[in-house]
C-alpha positions as a LaTeX table, in Angstrom:
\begin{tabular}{lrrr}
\hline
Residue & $x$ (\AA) & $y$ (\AA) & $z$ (\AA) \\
\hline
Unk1 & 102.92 & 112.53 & 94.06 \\
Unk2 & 103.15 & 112.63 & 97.53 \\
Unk3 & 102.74 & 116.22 & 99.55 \\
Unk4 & 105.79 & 117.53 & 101.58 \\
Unk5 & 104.28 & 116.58 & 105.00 \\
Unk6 & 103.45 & 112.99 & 103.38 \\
Unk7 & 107.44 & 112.07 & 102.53 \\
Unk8 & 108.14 & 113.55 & 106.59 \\
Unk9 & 105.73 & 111.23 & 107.65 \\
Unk10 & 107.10 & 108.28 & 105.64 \\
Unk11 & 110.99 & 109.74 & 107.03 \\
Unk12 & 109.31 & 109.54 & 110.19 \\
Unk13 & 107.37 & 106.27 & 110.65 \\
Unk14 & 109.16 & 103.60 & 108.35 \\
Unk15 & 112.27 & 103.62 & 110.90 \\
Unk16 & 109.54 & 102.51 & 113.64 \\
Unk17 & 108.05 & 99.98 & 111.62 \\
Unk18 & 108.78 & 96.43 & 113.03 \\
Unk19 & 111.81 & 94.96 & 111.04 \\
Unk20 & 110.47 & 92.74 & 108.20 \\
Unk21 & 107.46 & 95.23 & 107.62 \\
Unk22 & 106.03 & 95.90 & 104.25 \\
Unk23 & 103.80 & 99.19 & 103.34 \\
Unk24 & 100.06 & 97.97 & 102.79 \\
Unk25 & 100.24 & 98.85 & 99.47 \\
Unk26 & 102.29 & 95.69 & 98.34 \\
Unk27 & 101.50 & 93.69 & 96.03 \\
Unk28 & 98.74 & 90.88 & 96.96 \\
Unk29 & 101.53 & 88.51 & 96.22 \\
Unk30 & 103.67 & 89.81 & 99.06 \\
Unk31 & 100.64 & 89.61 & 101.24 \\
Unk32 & 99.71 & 85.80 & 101.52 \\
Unk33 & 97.07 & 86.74 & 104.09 \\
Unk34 & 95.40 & 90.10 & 102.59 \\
Unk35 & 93.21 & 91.09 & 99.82 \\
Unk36 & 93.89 & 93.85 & 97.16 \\
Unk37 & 91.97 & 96.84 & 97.32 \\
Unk38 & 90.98 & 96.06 & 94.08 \\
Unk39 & 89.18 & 92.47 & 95.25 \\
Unk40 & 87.74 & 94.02 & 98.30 \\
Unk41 & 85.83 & 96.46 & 95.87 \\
Unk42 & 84.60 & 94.38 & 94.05 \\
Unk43 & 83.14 & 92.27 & 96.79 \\
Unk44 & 81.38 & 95.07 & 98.20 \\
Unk45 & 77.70 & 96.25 & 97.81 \\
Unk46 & 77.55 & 98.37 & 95.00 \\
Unk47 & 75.19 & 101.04 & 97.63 \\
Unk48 & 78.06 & 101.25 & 100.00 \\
Unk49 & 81.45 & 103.88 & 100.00 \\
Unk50 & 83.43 & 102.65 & 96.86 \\
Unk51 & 87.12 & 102.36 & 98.04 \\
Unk52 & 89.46 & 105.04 & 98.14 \\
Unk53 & 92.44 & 103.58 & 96.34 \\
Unk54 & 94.97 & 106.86 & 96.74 \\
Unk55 & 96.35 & 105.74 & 100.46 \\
Unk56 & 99.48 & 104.46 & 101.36 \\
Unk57 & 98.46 & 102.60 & 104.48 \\
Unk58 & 101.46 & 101.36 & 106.92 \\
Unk59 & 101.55 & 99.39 & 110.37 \\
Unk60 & 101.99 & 102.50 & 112.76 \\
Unk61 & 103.02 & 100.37 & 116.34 \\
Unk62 & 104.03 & 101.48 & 119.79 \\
Unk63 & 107.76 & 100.01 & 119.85 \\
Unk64 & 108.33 & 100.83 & 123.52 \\
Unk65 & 109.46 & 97.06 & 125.17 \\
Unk66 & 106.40 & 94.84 & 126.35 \\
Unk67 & 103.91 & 97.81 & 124.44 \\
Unk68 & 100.79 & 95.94 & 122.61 \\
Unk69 & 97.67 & 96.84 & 120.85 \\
Unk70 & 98.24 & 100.07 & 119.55 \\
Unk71 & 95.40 & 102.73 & 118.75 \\
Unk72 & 96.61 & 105.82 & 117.11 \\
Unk73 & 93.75 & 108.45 & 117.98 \\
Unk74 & 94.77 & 111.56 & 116.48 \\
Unk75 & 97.50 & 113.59 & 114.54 \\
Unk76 & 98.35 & 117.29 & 114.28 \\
Unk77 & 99.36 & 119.26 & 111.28 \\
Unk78 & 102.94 & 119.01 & 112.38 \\
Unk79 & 102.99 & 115.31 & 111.94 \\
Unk80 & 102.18 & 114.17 & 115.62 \\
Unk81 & 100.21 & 111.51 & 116.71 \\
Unk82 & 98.59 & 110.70 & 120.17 \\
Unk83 & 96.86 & 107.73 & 121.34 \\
Unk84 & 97.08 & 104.86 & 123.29 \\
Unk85 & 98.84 & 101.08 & 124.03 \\
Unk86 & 98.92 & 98.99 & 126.56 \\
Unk87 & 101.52 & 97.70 & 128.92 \\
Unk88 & 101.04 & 94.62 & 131.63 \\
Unk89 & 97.58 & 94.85 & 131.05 \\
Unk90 & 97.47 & 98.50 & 131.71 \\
Unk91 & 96.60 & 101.78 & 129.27 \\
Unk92 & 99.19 & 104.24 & 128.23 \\
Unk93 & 98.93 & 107.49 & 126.64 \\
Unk94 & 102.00 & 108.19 & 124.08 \\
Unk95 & 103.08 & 111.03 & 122.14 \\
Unk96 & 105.16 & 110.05 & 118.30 \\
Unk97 & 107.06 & 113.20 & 117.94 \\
Unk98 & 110.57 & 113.26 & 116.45 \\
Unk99 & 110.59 & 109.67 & 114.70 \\
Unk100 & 110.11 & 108.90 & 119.04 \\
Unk101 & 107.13 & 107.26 & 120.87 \\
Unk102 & 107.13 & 109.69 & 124.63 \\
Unk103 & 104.78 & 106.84 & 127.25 \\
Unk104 & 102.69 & 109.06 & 128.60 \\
Unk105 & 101.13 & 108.11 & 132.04 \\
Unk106 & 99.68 & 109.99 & 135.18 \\
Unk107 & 100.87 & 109.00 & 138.67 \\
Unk108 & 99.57 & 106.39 & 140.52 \\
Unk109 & 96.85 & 105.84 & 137.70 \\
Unk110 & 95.61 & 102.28 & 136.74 \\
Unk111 & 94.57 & 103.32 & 132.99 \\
Unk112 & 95.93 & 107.07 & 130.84 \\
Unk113 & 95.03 & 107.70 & 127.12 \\
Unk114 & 95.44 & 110.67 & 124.96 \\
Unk115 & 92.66 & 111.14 & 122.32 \\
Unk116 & 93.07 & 114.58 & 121.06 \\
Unk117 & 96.09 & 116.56 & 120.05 \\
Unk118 & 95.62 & 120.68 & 118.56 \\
Unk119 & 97.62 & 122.44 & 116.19 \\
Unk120 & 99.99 & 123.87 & 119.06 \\
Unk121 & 101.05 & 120.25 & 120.34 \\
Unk122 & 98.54 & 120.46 & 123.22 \\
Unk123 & 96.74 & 117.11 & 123.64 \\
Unk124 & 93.87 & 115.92 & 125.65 \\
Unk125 & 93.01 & 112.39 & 127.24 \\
Unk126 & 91.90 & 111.11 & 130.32 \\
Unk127 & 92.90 & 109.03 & 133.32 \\
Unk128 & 91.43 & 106.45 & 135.91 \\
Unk129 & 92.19 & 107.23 & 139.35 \\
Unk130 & 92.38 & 104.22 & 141.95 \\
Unk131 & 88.67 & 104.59 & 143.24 \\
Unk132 & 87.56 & 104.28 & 139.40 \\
Unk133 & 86.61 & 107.61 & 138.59 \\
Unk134 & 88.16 & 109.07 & 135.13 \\
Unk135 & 89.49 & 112.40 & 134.77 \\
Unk136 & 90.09 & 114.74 & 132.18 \\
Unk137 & 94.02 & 116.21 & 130.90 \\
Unk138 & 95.42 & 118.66 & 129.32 \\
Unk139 & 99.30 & 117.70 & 128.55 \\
Unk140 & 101.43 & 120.73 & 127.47 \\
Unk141 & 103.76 & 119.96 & 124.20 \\
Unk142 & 106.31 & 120.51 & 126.62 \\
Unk143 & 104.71 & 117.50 & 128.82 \\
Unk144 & 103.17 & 119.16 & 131.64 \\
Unk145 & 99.70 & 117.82 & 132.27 \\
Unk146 & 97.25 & 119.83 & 134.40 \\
Unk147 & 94.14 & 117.99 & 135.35 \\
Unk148 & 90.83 & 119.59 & 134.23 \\
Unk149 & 87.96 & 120.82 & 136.80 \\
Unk150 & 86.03 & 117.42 & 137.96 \\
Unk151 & 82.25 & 118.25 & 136.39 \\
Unk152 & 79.46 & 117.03 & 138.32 \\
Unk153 & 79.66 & 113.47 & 137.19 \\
Unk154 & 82.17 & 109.99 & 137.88 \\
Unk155 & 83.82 & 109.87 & 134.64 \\
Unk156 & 85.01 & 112.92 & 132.50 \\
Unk157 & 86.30 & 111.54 & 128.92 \\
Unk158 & 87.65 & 114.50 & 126.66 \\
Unk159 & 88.19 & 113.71 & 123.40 \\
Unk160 & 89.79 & 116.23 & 121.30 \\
Unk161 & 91.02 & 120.38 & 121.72 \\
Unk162 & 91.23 & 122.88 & 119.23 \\
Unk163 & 93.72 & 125.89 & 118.63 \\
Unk164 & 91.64 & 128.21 & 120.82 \\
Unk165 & 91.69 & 125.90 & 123.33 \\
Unk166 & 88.05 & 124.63 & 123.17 \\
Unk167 & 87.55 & 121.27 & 124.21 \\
Unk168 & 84.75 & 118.66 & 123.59 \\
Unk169 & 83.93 & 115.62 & 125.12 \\
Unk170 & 81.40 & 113.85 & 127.72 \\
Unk171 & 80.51 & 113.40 & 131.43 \\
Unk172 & 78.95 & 110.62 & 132.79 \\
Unk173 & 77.33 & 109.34 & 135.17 \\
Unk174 & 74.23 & 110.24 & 136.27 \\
Unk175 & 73.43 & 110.61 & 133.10 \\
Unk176 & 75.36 & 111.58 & 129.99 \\
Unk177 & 76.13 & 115.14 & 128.61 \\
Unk178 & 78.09 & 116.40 & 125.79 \\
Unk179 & 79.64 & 119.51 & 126.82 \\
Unk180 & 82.46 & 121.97 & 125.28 \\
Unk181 & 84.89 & 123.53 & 128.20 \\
Unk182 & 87.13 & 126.62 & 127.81 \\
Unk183 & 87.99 & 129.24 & 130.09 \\
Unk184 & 87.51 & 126.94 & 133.13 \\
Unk185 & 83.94 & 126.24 & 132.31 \\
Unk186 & 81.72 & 123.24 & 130.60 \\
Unk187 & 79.07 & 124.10 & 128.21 \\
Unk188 & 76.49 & 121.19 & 128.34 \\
Unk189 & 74.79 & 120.97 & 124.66 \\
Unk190 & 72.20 & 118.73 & 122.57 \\
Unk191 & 71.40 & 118.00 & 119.05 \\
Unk192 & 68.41 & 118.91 & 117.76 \\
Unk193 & 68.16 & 115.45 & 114.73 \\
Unk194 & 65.19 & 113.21 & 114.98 \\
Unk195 & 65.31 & 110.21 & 117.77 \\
Unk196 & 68.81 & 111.65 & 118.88 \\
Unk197 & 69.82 & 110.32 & 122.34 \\
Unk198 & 72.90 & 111.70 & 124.14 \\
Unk199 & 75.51 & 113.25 & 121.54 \\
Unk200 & 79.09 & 111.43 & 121.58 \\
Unk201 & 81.26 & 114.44 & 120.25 \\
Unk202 & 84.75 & 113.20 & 118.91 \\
Unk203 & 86.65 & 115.94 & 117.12 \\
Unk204 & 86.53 & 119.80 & 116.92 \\
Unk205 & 88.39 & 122.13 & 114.58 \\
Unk206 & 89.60 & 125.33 & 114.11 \\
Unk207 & 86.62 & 127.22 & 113.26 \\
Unk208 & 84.46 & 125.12 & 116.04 \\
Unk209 & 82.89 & 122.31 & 113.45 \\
Unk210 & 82.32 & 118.87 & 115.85 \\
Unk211 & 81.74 & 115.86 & 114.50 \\
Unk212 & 80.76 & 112.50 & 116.44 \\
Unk213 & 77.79 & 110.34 & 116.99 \\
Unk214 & 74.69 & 109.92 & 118.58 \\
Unk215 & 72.43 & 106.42 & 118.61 \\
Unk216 & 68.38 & 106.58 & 117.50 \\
Unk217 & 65.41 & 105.73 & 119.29 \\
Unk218 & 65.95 & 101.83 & 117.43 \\
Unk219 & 69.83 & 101.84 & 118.77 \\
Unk220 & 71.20 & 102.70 & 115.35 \\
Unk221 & 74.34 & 104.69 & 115.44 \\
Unk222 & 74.79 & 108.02 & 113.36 \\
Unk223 & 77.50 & 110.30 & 112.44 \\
Unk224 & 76.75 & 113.82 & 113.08 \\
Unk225 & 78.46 & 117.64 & 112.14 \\
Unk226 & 77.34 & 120.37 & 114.13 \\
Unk227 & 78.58 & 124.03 & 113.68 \\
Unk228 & 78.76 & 126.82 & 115.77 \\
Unk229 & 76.51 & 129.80 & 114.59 \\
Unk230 & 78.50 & 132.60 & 116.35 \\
Unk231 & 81.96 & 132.97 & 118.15 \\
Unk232 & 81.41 & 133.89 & 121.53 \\
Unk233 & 84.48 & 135.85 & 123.79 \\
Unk234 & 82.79 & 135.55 & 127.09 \\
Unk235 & 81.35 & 132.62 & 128.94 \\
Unk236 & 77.82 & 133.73 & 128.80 \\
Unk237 & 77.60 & 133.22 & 125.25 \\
Unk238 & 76.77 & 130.09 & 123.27 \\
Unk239 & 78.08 & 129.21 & 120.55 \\
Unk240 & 76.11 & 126.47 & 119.25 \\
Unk241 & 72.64 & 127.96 & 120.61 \\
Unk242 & 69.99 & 126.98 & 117.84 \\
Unk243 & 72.91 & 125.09 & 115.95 \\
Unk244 & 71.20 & 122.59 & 113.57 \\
Unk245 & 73.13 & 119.34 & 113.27 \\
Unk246 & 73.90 & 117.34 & 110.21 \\
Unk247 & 73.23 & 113.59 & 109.93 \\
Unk248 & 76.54 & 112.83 & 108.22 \\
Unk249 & 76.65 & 108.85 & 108.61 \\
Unk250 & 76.43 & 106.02 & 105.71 \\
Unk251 & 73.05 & 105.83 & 104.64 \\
Unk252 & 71.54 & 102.74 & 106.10 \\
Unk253 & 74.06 & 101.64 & 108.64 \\
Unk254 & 75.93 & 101.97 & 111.98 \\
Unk255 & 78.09 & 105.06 & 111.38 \\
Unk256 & 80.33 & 107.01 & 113.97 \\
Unk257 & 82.29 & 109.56 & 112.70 \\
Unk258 & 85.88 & 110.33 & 114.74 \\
Unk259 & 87.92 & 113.20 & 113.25 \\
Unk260 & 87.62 & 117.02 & 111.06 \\
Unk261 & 90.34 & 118.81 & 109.83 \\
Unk262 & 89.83 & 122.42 & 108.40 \\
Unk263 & 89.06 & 121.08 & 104.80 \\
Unk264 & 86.40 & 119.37 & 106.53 \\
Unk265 & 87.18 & 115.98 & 105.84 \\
Unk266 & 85.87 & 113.71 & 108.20 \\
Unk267 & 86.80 & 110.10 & 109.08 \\
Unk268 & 85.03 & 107.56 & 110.67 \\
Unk269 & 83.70 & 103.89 & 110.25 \\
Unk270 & 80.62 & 101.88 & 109.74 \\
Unk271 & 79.75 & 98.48 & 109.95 \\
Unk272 & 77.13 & 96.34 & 107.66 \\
Unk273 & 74.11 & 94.39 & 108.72 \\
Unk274 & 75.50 & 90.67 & 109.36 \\
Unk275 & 79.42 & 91.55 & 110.08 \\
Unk276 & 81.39 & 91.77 & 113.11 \\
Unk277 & 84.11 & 94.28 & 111.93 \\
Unk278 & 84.41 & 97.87 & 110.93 \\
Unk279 & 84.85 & 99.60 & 107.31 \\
Unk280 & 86.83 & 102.77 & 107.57 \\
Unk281 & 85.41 & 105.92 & 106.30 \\
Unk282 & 86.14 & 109.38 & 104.83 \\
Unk283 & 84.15 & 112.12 & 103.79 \\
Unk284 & 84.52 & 114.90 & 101.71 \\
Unk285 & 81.46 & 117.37 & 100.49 \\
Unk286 & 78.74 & 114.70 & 99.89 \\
Unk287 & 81.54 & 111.95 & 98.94 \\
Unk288 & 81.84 & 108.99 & 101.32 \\
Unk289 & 84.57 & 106.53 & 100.08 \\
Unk290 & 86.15 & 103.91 & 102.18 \\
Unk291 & 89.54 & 103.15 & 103.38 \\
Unk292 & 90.15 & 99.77 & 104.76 \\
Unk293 & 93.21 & 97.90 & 106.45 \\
Unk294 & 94.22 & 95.11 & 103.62 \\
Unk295 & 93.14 & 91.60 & 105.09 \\
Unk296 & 90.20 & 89.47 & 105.16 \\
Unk297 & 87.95 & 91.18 & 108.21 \\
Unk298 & 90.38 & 94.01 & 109.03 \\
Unk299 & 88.26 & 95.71 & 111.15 \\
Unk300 & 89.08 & 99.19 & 110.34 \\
Unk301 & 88.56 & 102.30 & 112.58 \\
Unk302 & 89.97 & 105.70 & 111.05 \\
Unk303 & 90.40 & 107.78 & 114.05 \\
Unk304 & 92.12 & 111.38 & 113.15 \\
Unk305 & 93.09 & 113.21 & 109.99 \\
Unk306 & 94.93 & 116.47 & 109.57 \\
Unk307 & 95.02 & 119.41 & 107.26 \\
Unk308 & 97.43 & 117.22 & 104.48 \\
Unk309 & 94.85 & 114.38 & 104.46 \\
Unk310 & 96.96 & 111.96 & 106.83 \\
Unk311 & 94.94 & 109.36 & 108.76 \\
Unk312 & 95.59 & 107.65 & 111.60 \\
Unk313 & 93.78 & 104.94 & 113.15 \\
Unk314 & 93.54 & 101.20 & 114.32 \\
Unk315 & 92.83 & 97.71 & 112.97 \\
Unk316 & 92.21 & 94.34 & 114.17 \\
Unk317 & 89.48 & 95.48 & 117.03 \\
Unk318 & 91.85 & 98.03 & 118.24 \\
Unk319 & 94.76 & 95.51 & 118.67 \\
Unk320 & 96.67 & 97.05 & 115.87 \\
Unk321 & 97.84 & 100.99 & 114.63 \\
Unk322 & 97.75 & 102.33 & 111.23 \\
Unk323 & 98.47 & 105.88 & 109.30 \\
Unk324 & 97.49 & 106.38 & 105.80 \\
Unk325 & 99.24 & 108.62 & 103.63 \\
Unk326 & 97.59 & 110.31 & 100.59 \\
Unk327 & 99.51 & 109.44 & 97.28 \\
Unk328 & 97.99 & 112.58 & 95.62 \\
Unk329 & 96.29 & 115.47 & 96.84 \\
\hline
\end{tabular}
């Protein structure tokens, strides 16, 4: 049975869907093109993620005029989603809120994405200034957007914020750093797992638990959790000081891992040795299934998930949206 927030979602989305659209769930019949769940499990290695089969999964679209390749990055427990399209060959941001997709762009920009949305409505991205460099956001639920403090580096890419207002992301160039920022301040920090290069951080929650990736000595890529082992009030204290990161990925391949909700699922994707698309991922406990796109080589990235278990994400190589709505819970 679906959960309260799963039938607003449906109320929401399936009056955006383009006209003629049909959930993912028909039948295989009414989908010349894609597979059933049911044949893509039984295709797959018997060592990787069996398929989750208790996901609705619908086309979720920009359907603002000339918008194309959709990638929904995140969604809140109130049902919105950020992300990004684009638009004569430029990036947008856009808000879904209210059954409406809000373009989000920063003056005189060439390229604006959101990536991150918290449980108050406040959403993070970044934009690309004429000269190149990126810079971080912050836009208000009420759409203000305040720029965030350049760090010492060319391009600042925030990914996600929290309901205390932590945010994680990466600076770049020289060099790259994972960092958290709050109060007006970034907090540089490192994870402490065998061969780990720079850390790629993705997704924070509520109580501080990051999840992202980070690529090996041999240029494998791995999931990672990392959890804070105090909570700090002032600036001068660390919260992840001594932290010991989890290796979190799919044993024995590429792994990057995008989005945690408070439950602590976490989604992500992986790819196998010899293909040239993406299997979507979630986690829960020790349980990895995997959620895929129907079609032959969907190329499935699952990008945010909130407290009810909704995913959003992208298909297609990031040409495409989707959202995924639990059937039972």
């Amino acid at each position: 049975m679906h959960t309260r927030e799963s039938r607003l979602i449906l109320a929401l989305v399936l009056p955006c869907l383009p006209a003629g659209a049909a959930p993912r769930n028909a039948a295989p019949e009414d989908r010349p093109a894609a597979r059933s769940l049911a044949a893509a499990a039984a295709s797959r290695p018997a060592e990787l993620p069996p398929v989750d089969p208790s996901y609705l999964l619908l086309p979720f679209d920009v359907s603002l005029p000339g918008a194309f390749a959709t990638s929904a990055f995140d969604i809140n427990d109130r049902g919105v989603v950020v992300g990004n399209f684009a638009i004569d060959g430029l990036a947008h941001g856009f808000v879904f809120q209210d059954a409406q997709f809000i373009d989000v762009t920063v003056a005189n920009a060439t390229n604006t994405e959101l990536t991150g949305i918290g449980s108050d409505g406040s959403a993070v991205g970044d934009f690309q200034d004429a000269n190149g460099r990126i810079h971080g956001i912050v836009r208000a639920e009420d759409g203000t957007v305040t720029v965030l403090p350049d760090p010492p580096a060319a391009f600042n890419l925030p990914k996600d914020i929290n309901a205390r207002g932590v945010i994680v992301g990466n600076f770049f160039a020289p060099g790259c750093t994972a960092y958290t920022f709050h109060d007006g301040h970034y907090h540089p920090f490192t994870i402490d797992l065998p061969d780990a290069g720079c850390a790629f951080p993705h997704s924070i929650n509520d109580r501080g638990q990051i999840v992202g990736n980070f690529v090996d000595a041999n240029g494998m890529q791995h999931g990672f959790m990392l959890s804070p082992r105090r909570q700090c009030d002032s600036n001068d204290c660390d919260e992840y000081a001594d932290a010991r990161a989890q290796d979190i990925s799919v044993p024995g391949v590429p792994t990057i891992m995008w989005s945690i909700n408070e439950r602590e699922e976490i989604v992500g994707a992986y790819r196998v040795a010899g293909t040239h698309f993406d299997h979507g991922v979630i986690r829960r406990g020790h349980e990895l299934r995997t959620i895929d796109y129907p079609g032959p080589q969907a190329d499935t990235t699952l990008l945010g998930i909130n407290d009810s278990g909704i995913i959003v994400g992208t298909h297609g190589g990031f040409s495409f949206g989707l959202i995924a709505v639990p059937l039972r819970r």
